[in-house]
C-alpha positions in Angstrom: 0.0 0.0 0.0 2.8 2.6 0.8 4.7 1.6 -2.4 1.6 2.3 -4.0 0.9 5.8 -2.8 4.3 6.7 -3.4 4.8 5.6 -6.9 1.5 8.0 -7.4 3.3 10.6 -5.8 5.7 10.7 -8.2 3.7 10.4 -10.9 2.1 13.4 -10.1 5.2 15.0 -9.2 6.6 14.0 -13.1 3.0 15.3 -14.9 3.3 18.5 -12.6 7.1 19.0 -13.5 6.0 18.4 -17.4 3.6 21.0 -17.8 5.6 24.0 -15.6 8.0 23.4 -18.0 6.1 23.0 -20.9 4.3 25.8 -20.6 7.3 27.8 -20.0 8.7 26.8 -22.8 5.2 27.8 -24.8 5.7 31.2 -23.2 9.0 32.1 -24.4 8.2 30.6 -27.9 8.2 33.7 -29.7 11.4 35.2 -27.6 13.4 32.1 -29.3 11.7 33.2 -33.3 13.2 36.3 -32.6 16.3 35.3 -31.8 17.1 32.2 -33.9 16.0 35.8 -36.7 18.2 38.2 -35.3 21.1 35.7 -36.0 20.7 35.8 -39.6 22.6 38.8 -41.9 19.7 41.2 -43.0 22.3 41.9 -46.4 21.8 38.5 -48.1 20.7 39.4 -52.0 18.6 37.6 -54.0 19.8 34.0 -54.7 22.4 34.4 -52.4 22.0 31.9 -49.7 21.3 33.5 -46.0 24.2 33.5 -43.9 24.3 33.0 -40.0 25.9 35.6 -37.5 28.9 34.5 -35.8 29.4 36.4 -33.2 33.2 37.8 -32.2 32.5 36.9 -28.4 30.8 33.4 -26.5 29.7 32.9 -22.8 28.8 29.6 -22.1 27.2 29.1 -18.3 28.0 25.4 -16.9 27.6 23.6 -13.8 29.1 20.4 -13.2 26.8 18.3 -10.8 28.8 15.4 -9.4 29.1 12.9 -6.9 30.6 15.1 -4.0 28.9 18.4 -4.9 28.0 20.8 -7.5 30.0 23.2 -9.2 29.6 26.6 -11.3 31.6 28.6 -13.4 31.6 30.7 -17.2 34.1 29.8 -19.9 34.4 33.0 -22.7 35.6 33.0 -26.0 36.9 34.9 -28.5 36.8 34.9 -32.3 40.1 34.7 -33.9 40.4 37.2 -36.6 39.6 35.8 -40.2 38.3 32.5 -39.0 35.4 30.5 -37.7 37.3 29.2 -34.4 37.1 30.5 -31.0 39.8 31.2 -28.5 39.3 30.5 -25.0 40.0 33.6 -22.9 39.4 32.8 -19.6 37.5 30.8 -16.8 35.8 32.5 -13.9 37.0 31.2 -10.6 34.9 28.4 -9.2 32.2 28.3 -7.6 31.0 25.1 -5.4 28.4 23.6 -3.2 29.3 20.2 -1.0 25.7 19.1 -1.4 24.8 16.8 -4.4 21.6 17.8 -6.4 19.1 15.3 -5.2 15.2 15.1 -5.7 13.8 16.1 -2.2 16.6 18.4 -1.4 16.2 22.4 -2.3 18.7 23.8 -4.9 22.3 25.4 -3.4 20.8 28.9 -3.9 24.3 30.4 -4.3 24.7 28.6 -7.0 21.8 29.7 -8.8 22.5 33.3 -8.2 25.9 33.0 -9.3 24.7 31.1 -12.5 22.6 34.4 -13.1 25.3 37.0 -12.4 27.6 35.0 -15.0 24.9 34.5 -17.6 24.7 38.6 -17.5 28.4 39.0 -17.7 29.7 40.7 -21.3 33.2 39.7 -22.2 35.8 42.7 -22.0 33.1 45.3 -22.4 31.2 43.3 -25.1 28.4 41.5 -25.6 28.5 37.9 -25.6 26.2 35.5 -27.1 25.6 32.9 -24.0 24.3 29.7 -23.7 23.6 27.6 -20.4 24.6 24.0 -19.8 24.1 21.5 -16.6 25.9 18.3 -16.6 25.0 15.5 -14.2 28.2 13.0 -13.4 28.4 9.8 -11.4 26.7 11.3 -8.3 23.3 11.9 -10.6 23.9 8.6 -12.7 23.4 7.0 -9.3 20.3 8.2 -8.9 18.9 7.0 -11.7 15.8 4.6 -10.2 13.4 3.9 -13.0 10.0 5.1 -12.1 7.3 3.7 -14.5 4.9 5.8 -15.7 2.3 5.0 -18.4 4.5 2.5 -19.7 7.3 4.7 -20.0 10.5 4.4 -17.4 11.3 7.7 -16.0 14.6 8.4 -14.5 14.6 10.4 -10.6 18.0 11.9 -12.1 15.9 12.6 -15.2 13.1 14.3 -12.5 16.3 16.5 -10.8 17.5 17.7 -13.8 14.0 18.9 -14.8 13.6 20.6 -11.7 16.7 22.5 -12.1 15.3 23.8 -15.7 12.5 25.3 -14.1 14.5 26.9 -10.9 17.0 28.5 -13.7 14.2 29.8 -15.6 12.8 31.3 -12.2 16.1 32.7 -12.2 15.6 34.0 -15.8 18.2 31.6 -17.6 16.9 29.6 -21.0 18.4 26.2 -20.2 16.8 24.4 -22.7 16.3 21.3 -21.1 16.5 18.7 -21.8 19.3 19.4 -24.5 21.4 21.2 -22.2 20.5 20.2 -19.1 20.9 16.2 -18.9 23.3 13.5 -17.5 26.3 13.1 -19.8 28.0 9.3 -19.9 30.8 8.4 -17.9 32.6 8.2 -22.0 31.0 11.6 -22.5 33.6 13.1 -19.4 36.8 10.8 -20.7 36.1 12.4 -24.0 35.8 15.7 -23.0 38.5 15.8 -20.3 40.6 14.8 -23.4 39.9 17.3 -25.4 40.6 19.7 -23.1 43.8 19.1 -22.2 45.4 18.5 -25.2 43.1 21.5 -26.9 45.0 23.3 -24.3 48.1 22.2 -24.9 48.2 22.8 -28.6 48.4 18.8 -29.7 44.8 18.2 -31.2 46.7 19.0 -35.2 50.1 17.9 -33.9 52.2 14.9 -34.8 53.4 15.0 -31.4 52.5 12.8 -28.7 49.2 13.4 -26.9 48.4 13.2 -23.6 46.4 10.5 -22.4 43.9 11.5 -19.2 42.3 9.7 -16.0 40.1 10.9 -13.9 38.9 9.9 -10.3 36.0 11.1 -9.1 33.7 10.0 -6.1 31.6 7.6 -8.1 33.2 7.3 -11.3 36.7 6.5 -12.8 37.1 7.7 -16.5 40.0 6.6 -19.0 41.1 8.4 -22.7 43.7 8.3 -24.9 44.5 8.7 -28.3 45.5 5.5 -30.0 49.2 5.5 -31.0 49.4 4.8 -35.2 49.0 1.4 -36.8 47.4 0.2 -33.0 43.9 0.5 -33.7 42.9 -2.3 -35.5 44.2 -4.4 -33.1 43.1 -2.3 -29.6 39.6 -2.7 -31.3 39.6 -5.8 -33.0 42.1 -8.2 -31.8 41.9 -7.5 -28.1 38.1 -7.3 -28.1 37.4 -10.1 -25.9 39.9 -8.4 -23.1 38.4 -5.2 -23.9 35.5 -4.0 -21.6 32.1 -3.7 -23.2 32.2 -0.3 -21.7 35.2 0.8 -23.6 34.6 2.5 -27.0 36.0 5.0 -29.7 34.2 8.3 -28.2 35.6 10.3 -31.2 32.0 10.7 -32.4 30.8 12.9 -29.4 32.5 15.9 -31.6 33.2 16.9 -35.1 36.7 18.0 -34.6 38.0 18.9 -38.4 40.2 16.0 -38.1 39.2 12.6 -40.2 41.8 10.5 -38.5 41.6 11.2 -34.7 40.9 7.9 -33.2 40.2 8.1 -28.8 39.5 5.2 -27.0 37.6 5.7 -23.9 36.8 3.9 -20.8 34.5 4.7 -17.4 33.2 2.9 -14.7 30.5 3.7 -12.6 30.8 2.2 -9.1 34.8 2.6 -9.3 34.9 6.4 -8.0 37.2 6.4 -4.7 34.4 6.9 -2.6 32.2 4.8 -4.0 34.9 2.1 -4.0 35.4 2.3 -0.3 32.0 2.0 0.7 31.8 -1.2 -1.4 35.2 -2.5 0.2 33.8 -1.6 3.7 30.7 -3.9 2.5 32.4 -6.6 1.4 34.3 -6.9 4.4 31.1 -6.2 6.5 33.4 -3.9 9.2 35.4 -1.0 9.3 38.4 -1.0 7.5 40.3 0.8 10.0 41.8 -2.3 11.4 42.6 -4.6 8.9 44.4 -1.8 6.8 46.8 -1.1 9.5 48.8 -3.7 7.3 49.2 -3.4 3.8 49.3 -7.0 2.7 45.6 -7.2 4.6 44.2 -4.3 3.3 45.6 -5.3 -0.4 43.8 -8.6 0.2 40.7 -6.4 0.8 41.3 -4.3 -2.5 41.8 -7.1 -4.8 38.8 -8.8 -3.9 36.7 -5.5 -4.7 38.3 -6.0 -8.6 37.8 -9.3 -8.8 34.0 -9.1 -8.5 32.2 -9.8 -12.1 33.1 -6.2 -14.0 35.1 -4.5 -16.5 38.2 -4.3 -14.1 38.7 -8.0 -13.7 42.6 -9.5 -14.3 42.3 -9.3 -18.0 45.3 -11.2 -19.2 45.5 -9.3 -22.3 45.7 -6.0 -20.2 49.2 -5.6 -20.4 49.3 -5.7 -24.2 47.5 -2.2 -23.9 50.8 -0.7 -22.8 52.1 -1.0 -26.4 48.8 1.5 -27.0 48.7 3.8 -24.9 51.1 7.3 -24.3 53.9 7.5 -22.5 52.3 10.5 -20.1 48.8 10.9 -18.6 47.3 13.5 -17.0 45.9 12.6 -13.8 43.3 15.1 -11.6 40.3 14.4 -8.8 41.0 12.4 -5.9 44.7 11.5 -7.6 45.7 14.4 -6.9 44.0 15.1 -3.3 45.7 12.0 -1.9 49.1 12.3 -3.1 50.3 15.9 -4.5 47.9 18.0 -1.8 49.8 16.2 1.1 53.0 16.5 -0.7 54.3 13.8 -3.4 55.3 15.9 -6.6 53.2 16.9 -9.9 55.1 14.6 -11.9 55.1 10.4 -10.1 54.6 6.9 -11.5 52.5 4.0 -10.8 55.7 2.4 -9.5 56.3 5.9 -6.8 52.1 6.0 -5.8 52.7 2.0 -4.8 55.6 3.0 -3.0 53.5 5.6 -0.8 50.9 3.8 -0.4 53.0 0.8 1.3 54.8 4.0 3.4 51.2 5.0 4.6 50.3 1.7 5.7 53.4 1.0 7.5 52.7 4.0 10.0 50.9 3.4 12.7 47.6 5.1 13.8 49.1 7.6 16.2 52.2 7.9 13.8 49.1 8.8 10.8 47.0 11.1 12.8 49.6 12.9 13.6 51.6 13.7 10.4 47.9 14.8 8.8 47.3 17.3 11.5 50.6 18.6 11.4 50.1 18.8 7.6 46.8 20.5 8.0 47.6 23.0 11.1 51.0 23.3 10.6 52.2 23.7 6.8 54.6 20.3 7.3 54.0 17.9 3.9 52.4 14.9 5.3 54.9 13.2 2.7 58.4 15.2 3.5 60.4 12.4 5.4 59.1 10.0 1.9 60.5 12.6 -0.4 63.8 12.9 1.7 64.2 8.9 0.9 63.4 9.3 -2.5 65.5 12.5 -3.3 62.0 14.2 -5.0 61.2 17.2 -6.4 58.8 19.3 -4.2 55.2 20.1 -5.9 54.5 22.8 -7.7 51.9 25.1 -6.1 48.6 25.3 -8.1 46.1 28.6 -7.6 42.7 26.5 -7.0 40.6 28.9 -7.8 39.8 27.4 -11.0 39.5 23.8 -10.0 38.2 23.9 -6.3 40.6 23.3 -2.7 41.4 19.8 -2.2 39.3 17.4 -0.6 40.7 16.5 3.0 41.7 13.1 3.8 40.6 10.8 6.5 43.5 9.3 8.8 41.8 5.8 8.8 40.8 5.9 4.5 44.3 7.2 3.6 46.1 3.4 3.3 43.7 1.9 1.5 42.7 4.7 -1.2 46.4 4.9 -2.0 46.5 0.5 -2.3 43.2 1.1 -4.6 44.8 4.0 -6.6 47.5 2.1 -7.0 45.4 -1.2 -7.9 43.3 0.9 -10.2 46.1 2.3 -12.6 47.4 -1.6 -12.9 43.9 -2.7 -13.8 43.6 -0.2 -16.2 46.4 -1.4 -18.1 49.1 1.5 -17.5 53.0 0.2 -16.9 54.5 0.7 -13.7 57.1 3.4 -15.4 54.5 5.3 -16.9 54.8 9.1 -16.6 51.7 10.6 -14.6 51.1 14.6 -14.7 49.3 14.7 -11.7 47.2 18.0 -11.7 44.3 20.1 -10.6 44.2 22.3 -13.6 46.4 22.9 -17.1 48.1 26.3 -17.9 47.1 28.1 -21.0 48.3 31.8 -22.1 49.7 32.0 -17.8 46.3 31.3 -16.8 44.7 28.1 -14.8 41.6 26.2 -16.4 40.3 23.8 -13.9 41.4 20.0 -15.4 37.8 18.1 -16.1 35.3 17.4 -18.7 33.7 21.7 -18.7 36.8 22.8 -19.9 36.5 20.8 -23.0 33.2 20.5 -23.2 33.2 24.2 -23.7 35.6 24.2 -26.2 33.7 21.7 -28.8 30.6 24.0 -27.6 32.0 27.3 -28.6 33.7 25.7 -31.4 30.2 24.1 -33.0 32.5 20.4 -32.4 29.5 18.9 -30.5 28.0 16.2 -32.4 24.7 16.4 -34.3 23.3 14.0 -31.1 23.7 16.5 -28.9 
């Protein structure tokens, strides 16, 4: 009986939701005629074909919704003179709310009003044609219960997202839902964290090597590179049985000018660190506190989360991808909370994180405690006396304004994360000597653009890449 009554509830909440926004969407009808005419030139002679305006500047308005919270910021653009492509100028420093968007929560209001103040903003004095775009991660993906209604399954993510369409156009933003306001795929970030970085960093037209990226969220773990020459066939075809069903070419979720671009792309849901060591602690069925006080017992723990049915399973093949892949990844998220923010340089290996990770779990609880509130309260790298043994370089120091502070760590998490960081990378098929750029945002023209999937996801926007799908 209570079932019952609630699935009616939210049918009723879904038909309510519908026809706000519907007739919203009615009312602003003849706004969006008069733009989509304003855009065209007013010159065009007869037989000449009408041409669309581009405009010289572009605002676009994004919020990343994720697993650990939501975050907000504007990425403008400039046309370059002569051509049809747009150069990034700058990103607004970020803003962020710890609360993930859920159903039967209210919306972080600061975020809303700082959506507005950005979707009013001109670029150096000018105006700016400016879209809006919400992106729902892992944290949203989660919630995806199917609700059935009239035969048709609804999605409560699907329901949050639509309720965010209608606060932002209380707010007086156009978010066009549900085109730009939806969940992207976990291959949709890989792809677009991609692009971003080696956008960026000048490589998309080079012959050079390109920088393959992975990203570790709270929910989700994300793979892409950019298949070396003369390796595709076989990444594709010959290793498909080792290849996860979740691992695809993403180059079709953009248009980039480029016929031979080939990206392979991997992301697991349920694989984020957070996510992970929840399901560890589950598996177990206790804390993890004392069995991780020992780093053979708490690997023990980690490898029986991977060897659950899934994607990151022993492949045997998995060590052929190494022949695949680039010699340098980009790392960001929770990489580089747990090992640069306490003090392990930007630039480490698989090999140095699985050396850390045994260092961590060699100290003992009071020994632990103690280094992280030092580190915290008193400006002493939790890792100095490790990079004294190892004779590394001390990290460089990153403005976070652009990317967010890093998450804090939790004395009794920090040996296993580092094991399942470690664990992950090997599962994922990455050498031991592979170089790792371990970052929380890439430099471009001396600024900082936080390192994720808006920053390129704003580029393929601005530069009409997006595919036709989207």
């Amino acid at each position: 009986m209570q079932f019952a009554i609630e699935n009616l509830f939210n049918r009723m909440q879904i038909i309510i939701l519908f026809v706000r926004l519907n007739r919203q969407i009615l009312n602003r009808g003849l706004i969006l005629f008069l733009s989509c005419f304003l855009t065209q030139v007013s010159s065009a002679g007869p037989g000449e074909e009408v041409q669309l305006y581009k405009p010289d500047y572009k605002n676009l308005v994004l919020m990343d919704a994720g697993s650990s919270g939501s975050r907000v910021m504007s990425y403008q653009f400039r046309r370059m003179d002569g051509l049809n492509q747009y150069e990034l100028l700058r990103q607004t420093p970020l803003v962020e709310s710890q609360t993930p968007l859920a159903l039967k929560k209210l919306f972080p209001r600061a975020l809303l009003e700082e959506m507005k103040r950005l979707y009013n903003l001109t670029v150096d004095g000018n105006f700016a044609s400016t879209e809006v775009f919400v992106g729902g991660t892992a944290g949203l993906r989660a919630q995806a219960d199917i609700i059935d209604i009239s035969g048709r399954p609804t999605l409560t993510a699907d329901l949050i997202l639509m309720k965010l369409a209608i606060e932002l156009y209380n707010h007086g933003l156009n978010g066009n839902y549900p085109e730009n306001i939806r969940l992207l795929t976990g291959l949709e970030e890989a792809a677009f964290t991609w692009l971003g970085v080696n956008a960026l960093k000048g490589l998309l037209d080079s012959e050079s090597p390109q920088y393959g990226i992975i990203e570790l969220g709270g929910g989700s773990v994300q793979m892409a590179f950019k298949v070396r020459k003369g390796a595709d066939a076989a990444l594709f075809v010959r290793e498909g049985k080792a290849t996860p069903k979740s691992a695809v070419n993403i180059k079709s979720f953009w248009r980039y000018p480029q016929p031979g671009i080939e990206v392979y792309g991997e992301s697991h849901l349920g694989f984020g660190l957070n996510q992970a060591y929840d399901s560890m602690i589950r598996l177990e069925g206790q804390s993890l506190s004392t069995i991780c006080e020992n780093y053979e017992k708490c690997k023990k723990v980690v490898d029986k989360l991977f060897e659950r049915p899934g994607a990151l399973r022993k492949y045997r093949n998995r060590q052929s991808y190494h022949g695949y892949m680039p010699k340098t990844f980009y790392l960001n998220g929770y990489f580089y909370d747990r090992t640069v923010a306490l003090g392990l340089p930007n630039m480490q290996t698989p090999k140095m994180i699985k050396a850390a990770a045994r260092h961590v779990c060699d100290l003992s609880p009071g020994q632990l405690s103690t280094k992280l509130r030092q580190h915290y309260q008193s400006g002493v790298d939790f890792f100095t006396q490790f990079m004294l043994s190892h004779n590394l370089l001390a990290p460089v120091t990153e403005d976070f304004a652009s990317s967010g502070e890093p998450r804090k760590v939790h004395a009794e998490r920090l040996c296993a994360e580092l094991i399942y960081m470690s664990e992950l990378l090997n599962r994922l098929g990455l050498a031991l000597d592979t170089r790792l750029l371990v970052s929380k945002s890439v430099k471009y023209k001396g600024q900082d653009f936080g390192l994720s999937w808006p920053l390129g996801y704003s580029i393929a926007w601005a530069n009409e890449w997006l595919s036709q799908k989207e």
